[in-house]
N, C-alpha and C positions, 0 to 999 in steps of 0.2 A: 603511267603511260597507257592510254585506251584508246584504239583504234579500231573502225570498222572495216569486217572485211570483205574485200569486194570480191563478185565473183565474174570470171571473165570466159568469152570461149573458148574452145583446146585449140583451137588455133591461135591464137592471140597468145594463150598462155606459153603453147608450146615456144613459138616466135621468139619471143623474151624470157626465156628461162634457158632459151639454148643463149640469149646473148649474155646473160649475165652469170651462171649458174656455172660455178668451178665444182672442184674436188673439196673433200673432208682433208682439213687436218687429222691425220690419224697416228697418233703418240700411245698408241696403245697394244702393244706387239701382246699381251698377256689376255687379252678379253680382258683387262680388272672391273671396267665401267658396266660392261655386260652384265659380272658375276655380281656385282651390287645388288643390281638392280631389279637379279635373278633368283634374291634369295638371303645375300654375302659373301663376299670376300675375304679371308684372314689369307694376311702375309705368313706364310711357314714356310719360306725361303730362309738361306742367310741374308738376303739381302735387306739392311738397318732401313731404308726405306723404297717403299715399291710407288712410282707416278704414274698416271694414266689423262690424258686428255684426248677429245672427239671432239671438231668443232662441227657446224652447218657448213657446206658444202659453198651456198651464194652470202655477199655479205649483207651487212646489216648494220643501219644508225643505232639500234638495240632493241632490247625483248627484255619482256620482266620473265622471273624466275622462280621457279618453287621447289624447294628440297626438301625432301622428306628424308627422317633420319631413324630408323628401327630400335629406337634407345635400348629395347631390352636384348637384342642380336647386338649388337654394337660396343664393344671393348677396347680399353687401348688407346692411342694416341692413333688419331686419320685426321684427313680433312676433307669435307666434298666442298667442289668450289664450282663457281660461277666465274669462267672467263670470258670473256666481251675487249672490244678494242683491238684485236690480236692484227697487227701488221709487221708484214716482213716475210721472209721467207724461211729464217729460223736455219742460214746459212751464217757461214763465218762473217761474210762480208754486209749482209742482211738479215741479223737477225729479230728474232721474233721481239715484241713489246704488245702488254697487253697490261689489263686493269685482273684484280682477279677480288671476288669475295669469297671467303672459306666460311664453311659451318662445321661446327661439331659438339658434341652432346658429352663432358668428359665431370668427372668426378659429381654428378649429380645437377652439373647446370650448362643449360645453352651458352654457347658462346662464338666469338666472330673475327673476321681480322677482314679491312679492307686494304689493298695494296696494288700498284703499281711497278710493274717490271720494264727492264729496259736491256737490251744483250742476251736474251735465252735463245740460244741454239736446241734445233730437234735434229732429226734425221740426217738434214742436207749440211749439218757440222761437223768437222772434223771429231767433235765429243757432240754425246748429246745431253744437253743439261737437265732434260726429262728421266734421264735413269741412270745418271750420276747419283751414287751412293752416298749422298749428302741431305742435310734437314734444310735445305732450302734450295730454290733456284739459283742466287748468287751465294758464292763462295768467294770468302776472304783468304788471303796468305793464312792467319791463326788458326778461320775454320777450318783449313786444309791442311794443318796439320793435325787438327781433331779428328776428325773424320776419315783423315788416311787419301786423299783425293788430291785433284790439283785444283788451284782456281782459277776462277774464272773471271770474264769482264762483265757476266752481267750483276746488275745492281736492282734494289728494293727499295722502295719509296710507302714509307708506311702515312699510308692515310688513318687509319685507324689497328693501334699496335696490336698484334696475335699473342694471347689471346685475352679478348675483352668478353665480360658479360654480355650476355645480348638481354636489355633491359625489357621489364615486365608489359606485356600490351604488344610487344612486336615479333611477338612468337605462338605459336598453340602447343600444348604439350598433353595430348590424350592418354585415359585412363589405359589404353591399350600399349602406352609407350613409343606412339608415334611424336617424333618432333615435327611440325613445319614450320620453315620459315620462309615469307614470300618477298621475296626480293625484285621492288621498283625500281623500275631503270627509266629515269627519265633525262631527255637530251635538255639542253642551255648553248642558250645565245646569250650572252651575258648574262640578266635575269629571266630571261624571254623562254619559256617551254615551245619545246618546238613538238608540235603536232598533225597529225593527218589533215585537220582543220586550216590550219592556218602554213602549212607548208608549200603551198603554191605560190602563199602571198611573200612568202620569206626567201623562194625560188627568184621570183622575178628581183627583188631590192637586191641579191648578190649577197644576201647573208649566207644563203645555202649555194658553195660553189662547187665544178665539176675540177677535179685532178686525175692526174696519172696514176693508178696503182697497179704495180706489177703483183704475181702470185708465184707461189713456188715453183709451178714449171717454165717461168719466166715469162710467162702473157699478159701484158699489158692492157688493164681497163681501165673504163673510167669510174669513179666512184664519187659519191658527194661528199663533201667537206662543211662541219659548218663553222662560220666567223664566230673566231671568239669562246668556242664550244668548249663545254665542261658537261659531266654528268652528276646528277643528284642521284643516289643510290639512298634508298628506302626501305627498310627490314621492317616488315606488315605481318599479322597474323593470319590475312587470308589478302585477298585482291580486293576486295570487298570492304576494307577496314579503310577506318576516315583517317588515320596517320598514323607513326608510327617514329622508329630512326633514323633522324638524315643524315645523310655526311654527303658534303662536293667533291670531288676529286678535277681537279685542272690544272694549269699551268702553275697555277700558286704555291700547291703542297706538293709538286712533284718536279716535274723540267719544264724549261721556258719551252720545248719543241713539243710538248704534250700538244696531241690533236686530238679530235673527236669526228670519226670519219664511218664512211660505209665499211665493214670492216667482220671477220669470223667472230663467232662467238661457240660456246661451247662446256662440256661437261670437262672437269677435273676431279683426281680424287690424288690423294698420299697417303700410304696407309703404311704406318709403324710397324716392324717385325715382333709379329704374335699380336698384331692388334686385327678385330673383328671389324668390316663396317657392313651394314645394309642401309639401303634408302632408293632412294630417286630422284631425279630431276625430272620438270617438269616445265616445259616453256610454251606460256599459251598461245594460242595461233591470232587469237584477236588483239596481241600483245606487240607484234613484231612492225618496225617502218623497216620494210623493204628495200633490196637494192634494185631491183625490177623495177623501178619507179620511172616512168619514161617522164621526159623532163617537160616534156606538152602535152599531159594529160594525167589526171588523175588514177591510175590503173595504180594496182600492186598487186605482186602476186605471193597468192599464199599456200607453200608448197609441204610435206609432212618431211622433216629433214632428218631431225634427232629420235626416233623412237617413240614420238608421244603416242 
């Protein structure tokens, strides 16, 4: 997904970035995403596993992604992930659903899991399933009693099972022990990539339509929706590479209610007790379709959200 970016006046920008432009999901009471990206992280808590997620603040059709992983700092079982799709408000009656990609660097080889959640509650839950002391977002009756927890209603939909090789050519792995892996996100209209190019033309046919999304402090916007939509996720060794691993994620492998909409996206990490991780995420600014995108004109704004 490659798009150009536009540059617009500070009045204009300001204008549209006060209409669009919410709050961060912020699931991160610990600094964990911080201290990564600061150096490293090790869990030396009791707690068997520590979660952290930060999304962008405005939403988004998607953004491509870059993780870097400090192989030779990095011990233990973690995972850094790439969340995108995230709606809801991550309430009992509302919660969170999102896509999620994980990377991690374990026993001498890259490796991946793509997946799909549906029911994770954050903050505004009665529990919060971000620091629920369990190895996954959804907990079963079994897992809950493995784990010593109660469960839950949310559920996982494996597009691609954790943990898989991540196959040769769609990774770099430097003599210095940096991993990266560049992770393309690109939007579907059935077979149709939807682009900065041709997004006006798919505006007016009503394949790109406007809905209602509420956010967590209960405000109602509007956000676009696309007909039919699915995402093609792409594990590359750089932005730059002519291909790499695809896998689709949409209503097929997952729920018939699976959408593809303007929507947070965001850093995740889970890091095992006594496991090390360092790295970074990386999301490039000429990478991002906007939700600033006024629907009679070309404009988008390109605002610095996450740290880059």
């Amino acid at each position: 997904m490659k798009l150009s970016k536009v540059l617009l006046s500070s009045a204009v920008a300001a204008a549209l970035v006060f209409g669009f432009a919410g709050c961060k999901t912020d699931e991160d009471e610990d600094g964990i995403i911080t201290q990564i990206e600061k150096g490293g992280y090790t869990n030396d808590t009791d707690v068997e596993y520590k979660r952290a997620y930060i999304s962008t603040a405005t939403k988004h059709l998607a953004a491509d992604c870059e993780i870097t992983i400090d192989t030779k700092k990095s011990t233990g079982k973690y995972t850094m992930g790439y969340i995108f799709n995230q709606i809801g408000k991550g309430s009992d009656d509302k919660p969170y659903s999102f896509c999620e990609v994980g990377v991690r660097y374990y026993n001498g080889k890259p490796q991946y899991f793509i997946s799909y959640y549906t029911g994770v509650r954050g903050k505004k839950g009665t529990v919060n399933d971000f620091s629920t002391n369990a190895g996954d977002f959804d907990v079963s009756e079994s897992e809950a009693k493995t784990w010593g927890v109660e469960a839950n209603s949310a559920k996982e939909y494996m597009v691609v099972e954790g943990w898989t090789d991540i196959p040769a050519g769609s990774y770099t792995l430097g003599d210095d022990g940096i991993l990266k892996v560049y992770i393309d996100l690109t939007v579907l209209s059935g077979e149709t990539e939807i682009t900065k190019d041709n997004y006006s033309e798919y505006l007016q046919k009503g394949t790109i339509t406007e809905v209602d999304d509420e956010d967590e402090d209960g405000n109602t916007t509007k956000v676009k929706r696309i007909t039919n939509g699915s995402y093609k996720i792409t594990l590359k060794s750089s932005s730059d590479a002519a291909s790499g691993t695809s896998k689709v994620i949409s209503n097929s492998n997952t729920l018939e209610s699976f959408v593809v909409q303007e929507a947070k996206l965001g850093k995740y990490a889970m890091v095992h007790k006594d496991a090390t991780v360092s790295g970074t995420w990386n999301f490039p600014k000429d990478s991002y379709i906007k939700a600033a995108y006024a629907p009679d004109s070309d404009i988008i704004i390109w605002e610095q959200e996450i740290h880059n």
